[in-house]
C-alpha positions as a Markdown table, in Angstrom:
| # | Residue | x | y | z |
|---|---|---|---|---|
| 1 | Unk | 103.2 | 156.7 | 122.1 |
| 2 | Unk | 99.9 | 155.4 | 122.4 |
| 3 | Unk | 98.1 | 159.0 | 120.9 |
| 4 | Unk | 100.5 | 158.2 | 118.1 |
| 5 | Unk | 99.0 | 154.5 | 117.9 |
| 6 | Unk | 95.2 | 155.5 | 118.0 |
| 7 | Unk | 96.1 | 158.4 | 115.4 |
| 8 | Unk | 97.7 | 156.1 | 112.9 |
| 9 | Unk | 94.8 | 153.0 | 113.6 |
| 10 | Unk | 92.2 | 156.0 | 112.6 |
| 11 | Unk | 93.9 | 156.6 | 109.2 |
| 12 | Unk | 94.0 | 152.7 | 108.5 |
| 13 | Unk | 90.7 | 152.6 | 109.1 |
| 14 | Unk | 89.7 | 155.9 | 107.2 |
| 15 | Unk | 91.4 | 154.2 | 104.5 |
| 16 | Unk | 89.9 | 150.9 | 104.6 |
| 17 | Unk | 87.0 | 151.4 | 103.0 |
| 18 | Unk | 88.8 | 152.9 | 99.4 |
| 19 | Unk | 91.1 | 150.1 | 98.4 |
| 20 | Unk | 91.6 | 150.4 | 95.0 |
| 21 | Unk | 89.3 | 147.9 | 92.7 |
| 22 | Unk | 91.7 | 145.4 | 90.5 |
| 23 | Unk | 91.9 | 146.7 | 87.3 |
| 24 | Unk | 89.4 | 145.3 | 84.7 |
| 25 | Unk | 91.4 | 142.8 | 82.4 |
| 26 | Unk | 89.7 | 142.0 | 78.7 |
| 27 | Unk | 88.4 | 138.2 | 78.2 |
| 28 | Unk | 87.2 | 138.0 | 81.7 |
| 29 | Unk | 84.4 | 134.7 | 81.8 |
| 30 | Unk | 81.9 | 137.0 | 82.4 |
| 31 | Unk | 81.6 | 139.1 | 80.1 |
| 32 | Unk | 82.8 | 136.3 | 77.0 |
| 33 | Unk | 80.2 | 135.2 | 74.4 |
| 34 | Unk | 78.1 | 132.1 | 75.0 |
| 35 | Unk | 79.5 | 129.1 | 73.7 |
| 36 | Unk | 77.1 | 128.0 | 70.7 |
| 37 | Unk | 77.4 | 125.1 | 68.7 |
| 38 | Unk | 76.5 | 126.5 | 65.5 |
| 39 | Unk | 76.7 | 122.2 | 63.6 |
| 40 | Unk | 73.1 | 122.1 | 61.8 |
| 41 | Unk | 71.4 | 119.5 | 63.2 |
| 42 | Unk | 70.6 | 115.9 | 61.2 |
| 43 | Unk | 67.7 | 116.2 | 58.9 |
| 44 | Unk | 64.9 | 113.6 | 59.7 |
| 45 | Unk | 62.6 | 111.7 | 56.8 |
| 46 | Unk | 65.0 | 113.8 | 54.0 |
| 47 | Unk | 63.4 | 117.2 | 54.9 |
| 48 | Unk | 65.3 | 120.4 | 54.4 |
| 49 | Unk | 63.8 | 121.9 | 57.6 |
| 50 | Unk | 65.9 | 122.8 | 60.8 |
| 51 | Unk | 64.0 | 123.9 | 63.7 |
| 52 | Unk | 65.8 | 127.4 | 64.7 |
| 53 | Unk | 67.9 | 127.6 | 60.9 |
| 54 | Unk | 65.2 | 128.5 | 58.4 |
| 55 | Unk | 65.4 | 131.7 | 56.7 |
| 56 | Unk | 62.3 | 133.3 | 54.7 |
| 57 | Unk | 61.8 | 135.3 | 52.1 |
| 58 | Unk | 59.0 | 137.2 | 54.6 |
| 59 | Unk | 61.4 | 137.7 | 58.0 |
| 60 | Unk | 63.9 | 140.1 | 58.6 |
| 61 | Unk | 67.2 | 139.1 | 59.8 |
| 62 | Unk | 67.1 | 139.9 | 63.5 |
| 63 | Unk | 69.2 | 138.6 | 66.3 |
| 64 | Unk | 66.6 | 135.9 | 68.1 |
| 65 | Unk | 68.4 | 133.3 | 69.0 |
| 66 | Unk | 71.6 | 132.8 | 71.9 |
| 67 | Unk | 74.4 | 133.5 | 69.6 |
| 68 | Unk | 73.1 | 136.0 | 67.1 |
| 69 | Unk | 74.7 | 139.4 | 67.1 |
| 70 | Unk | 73.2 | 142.7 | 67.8 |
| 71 | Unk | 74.2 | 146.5 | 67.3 |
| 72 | Unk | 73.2 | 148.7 | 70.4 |
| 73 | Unk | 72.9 | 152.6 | 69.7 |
| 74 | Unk | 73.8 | 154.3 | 72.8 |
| 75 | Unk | 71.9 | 157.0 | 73.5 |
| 76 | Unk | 71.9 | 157.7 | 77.4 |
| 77 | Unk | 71.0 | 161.1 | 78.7 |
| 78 | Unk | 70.6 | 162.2 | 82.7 |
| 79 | Unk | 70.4 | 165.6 | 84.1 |
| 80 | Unk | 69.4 | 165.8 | 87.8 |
| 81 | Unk | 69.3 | 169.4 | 89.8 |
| 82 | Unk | 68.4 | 169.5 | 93.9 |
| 83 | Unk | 67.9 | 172.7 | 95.6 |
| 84 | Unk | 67.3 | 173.3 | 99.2 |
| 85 | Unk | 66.7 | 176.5 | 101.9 |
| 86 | Unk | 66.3 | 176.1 | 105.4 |
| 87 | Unk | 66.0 | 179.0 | 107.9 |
| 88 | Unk | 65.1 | 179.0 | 111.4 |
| 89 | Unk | 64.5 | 181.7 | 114.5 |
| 90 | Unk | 63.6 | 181.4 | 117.8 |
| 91 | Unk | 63.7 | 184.3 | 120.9 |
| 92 | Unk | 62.1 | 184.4 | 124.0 |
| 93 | Unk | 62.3 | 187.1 | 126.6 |
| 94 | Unk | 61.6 | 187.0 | 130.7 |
| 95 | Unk | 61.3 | 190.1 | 132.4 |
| 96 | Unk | 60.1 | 190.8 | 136.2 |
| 97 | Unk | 60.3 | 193.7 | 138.9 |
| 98 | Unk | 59.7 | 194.4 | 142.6 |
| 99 | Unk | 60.8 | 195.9 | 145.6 |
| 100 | Unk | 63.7 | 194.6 | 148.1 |
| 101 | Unk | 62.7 | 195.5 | 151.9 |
| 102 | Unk | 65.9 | 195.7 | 153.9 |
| 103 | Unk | 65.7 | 194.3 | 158.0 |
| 104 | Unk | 66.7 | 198.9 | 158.3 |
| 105 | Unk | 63.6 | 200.0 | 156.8 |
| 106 | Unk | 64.8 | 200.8 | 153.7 |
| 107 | Unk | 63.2 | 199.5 | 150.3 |
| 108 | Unk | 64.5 | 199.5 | 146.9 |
| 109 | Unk | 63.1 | 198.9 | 143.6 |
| 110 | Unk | 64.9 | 196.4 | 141.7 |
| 111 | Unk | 64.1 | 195.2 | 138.0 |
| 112 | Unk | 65.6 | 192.7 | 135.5 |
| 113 | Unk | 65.4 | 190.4 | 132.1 |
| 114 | Unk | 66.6 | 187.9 | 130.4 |
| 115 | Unk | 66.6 | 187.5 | 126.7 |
| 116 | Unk | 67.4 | 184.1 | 124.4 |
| 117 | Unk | 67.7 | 183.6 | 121.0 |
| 118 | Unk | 68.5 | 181.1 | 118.6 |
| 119 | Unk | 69.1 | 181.8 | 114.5 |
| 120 | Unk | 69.9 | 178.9 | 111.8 |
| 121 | Unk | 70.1 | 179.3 | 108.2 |
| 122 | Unk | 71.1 | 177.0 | 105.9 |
| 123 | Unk | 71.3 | 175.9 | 101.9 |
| 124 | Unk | 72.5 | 173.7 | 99.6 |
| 125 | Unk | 72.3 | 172.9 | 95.7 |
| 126 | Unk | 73.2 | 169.9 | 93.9 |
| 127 | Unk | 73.1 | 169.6 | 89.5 |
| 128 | Unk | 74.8 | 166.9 | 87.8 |
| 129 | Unk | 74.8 | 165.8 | 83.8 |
| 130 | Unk | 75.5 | 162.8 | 82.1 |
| 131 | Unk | 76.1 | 161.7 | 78.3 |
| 132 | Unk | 77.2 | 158.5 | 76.9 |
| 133 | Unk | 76.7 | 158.3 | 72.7 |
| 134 | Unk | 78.3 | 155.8 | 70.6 |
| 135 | Unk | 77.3 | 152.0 | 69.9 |
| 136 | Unk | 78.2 | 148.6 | 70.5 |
| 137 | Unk | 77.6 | 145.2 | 69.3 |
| 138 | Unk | 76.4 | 142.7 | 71.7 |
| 139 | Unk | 75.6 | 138.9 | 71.4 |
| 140 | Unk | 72.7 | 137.1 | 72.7 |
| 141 | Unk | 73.6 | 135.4 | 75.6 |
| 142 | Unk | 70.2 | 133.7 | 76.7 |
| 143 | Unk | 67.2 | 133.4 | 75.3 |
| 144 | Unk | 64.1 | 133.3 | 78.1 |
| 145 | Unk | 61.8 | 131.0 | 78.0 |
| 146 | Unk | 59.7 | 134.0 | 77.5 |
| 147 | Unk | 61.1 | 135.1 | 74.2 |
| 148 | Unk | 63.1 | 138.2 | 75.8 |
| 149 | Unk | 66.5 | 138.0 | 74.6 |
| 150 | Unk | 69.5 | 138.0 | 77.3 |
| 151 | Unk | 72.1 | 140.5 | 75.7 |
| 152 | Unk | 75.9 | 140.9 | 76.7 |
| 153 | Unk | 78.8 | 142.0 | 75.1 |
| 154 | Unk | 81.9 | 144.3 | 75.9 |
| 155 | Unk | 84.2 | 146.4 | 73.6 |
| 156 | Unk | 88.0 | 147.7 | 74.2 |
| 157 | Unk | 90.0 | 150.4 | 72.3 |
| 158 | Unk | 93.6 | 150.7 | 73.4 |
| 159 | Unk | 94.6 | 154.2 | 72.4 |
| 160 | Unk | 98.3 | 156.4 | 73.5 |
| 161 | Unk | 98.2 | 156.8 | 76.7 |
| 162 | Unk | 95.9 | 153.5 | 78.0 |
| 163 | Unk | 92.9 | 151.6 | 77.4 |
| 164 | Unk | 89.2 | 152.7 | 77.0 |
| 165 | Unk | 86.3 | 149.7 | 77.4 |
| 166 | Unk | 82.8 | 149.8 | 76.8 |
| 167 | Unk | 80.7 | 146.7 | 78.3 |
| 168 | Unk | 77.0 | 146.2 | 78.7 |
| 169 | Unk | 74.1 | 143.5 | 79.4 |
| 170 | Unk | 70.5 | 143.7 | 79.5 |
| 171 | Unk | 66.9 | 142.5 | 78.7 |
| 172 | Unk | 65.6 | 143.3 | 75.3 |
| 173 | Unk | 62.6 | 142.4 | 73.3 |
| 174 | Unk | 62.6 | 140.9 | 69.8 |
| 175 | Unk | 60.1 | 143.6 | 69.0 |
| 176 | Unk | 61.8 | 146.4 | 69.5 |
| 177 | Unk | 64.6 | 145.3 | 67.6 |
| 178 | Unk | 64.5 | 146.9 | 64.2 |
| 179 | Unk | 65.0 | 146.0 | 60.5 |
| 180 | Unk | 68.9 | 146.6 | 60.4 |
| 181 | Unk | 69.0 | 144.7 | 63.6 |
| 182 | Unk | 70.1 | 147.7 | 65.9 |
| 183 | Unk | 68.3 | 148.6 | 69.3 |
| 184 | Unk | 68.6 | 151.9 | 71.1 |
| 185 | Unk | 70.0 | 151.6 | 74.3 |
| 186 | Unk | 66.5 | 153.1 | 75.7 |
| 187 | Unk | 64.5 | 149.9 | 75.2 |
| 188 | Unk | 66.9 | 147.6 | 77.3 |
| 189 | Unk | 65.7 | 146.4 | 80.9 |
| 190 | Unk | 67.9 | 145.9 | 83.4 |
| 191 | Unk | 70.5 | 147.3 | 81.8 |
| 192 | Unk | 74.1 | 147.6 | 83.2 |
| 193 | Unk | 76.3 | 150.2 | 81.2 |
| 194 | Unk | 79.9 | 150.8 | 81.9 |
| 195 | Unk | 82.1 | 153.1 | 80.6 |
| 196 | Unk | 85.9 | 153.2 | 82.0 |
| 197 | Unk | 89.2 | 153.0 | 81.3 |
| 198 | Unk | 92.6 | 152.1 | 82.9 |
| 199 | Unk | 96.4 | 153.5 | 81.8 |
| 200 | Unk | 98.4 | 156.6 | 82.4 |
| 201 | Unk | 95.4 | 159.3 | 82.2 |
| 202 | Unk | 92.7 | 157.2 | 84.2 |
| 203 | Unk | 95.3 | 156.7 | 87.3 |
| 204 | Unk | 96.1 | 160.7 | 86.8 |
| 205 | Unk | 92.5 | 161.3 | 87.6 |
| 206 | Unk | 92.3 | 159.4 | 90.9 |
| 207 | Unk | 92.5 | 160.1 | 93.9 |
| 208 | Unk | 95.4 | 158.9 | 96.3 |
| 209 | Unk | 94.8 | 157.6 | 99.4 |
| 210 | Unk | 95.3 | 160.7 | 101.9 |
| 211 | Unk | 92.8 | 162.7 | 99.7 |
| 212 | Unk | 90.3 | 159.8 | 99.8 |
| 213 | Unk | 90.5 | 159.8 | 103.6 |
| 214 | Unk | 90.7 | 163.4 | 104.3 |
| 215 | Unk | 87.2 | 163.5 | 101.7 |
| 216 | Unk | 85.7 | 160.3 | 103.9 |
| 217 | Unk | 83.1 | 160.8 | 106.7 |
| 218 | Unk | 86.2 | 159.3 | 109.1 |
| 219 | Unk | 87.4 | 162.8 | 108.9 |
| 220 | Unk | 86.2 | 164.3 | 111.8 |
| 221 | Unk | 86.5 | 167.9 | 110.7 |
């Protein structure tokens, strides 16, 4: 009984460890856009002039303040390859002779060796690719008191057979912002980019819980 006991505490606790996460809900606080009041402030001494409003005839019409909107071209590429070969050898040898005198008189010659090896050879390869296109269109969430805008937004298609979302926040600079006020997804520091989805064909591609723990380093085998 108590084998059975310590068998079934070591599957709980190769289990523990791959709970699944709660699935990601739309609206959450946050990912939500800033609240902005967008009321134009009182003009002073009859001036038309609001500090943050005015629009020229000389600027383009980029996102720069916490509210403005901007389009994100996604354009994320990774390829990574790892290749490894180890071989080691080791042998030694021992060998002696001589002559056994017996208390009769008698002598024989007598001989031996001993021999040891050891052999390991081992390798491994690892390659993995990565592509994400597309866009999305993010708001200003902060602006630094540096200048570099604080960007976060998150997008949701519900299609057939489930839900697809697309969320992302990062560090950009007004600079590298262009004149249709897009930004490639290359210029953004910090970024965080997520790309999931929940419904009928994301649960079909994970894995239940005796797989996980059978695939865990609690497996002993």
């Amino acid at each position: 009984m108590k084998r059975w006991i310590a068998l079934f505490a070591l599957l709980l606790g190769g289990c523990a460890s791959h709970f699944p996460e709660p699935a990601p809900q739309p609206d959450t606080a946050q990912w939500a856009p800033p609240t902005v009041d967008y009321s134009l402030p009182a003009a002073t001494d009859g001036s038309l002039y609001r500090p943050g409003y005015m629009l020229t005839l000389f600027k383009d019409k980029r996102a720069f303040r916490e509210g403005d909107i901007l389009t994100v071209t996604l354009d994320e590429r990774t390829q990574a390859s790892k290749k490894a070969d180890t071989t080691t050898r080791k042998s030694s040898n021992l060998s002696g002779q001589g002559d056994l005198s017996l208390a009769s008189g008698k002598s024989y010659a007598t001989s031996g060796s001993l021999g040891t090896g050891h052999q390991y050879s081992g390798n491994g390869s690892s390659s993995q690719q990565n592509q994400l296109t597309g866009s999305i269109t993010v708001t200003v969430a902060k602006v630094l008191p540096n200048g570099v805008l604080l960007i976060r937004g998150e997008k949701w298609l519900r299609l057939n057979q489930g839900d697809e979302y697309l969320r992302l926040v990062g560090l950009v600079r007004t600079d590298d912002i262009d004149n249709g006020n897009t930004l490639s997804s290359q210029r953004i520091a910090d970024a965080r980019i997520i790309y999931g989805g929940k419904g009928a064909i994301a649960d079909s591609n994970s894995m239940g819980w005796a797989s996980r723990y059978f695939n865990s380093p609690w497996f002993p085998m």
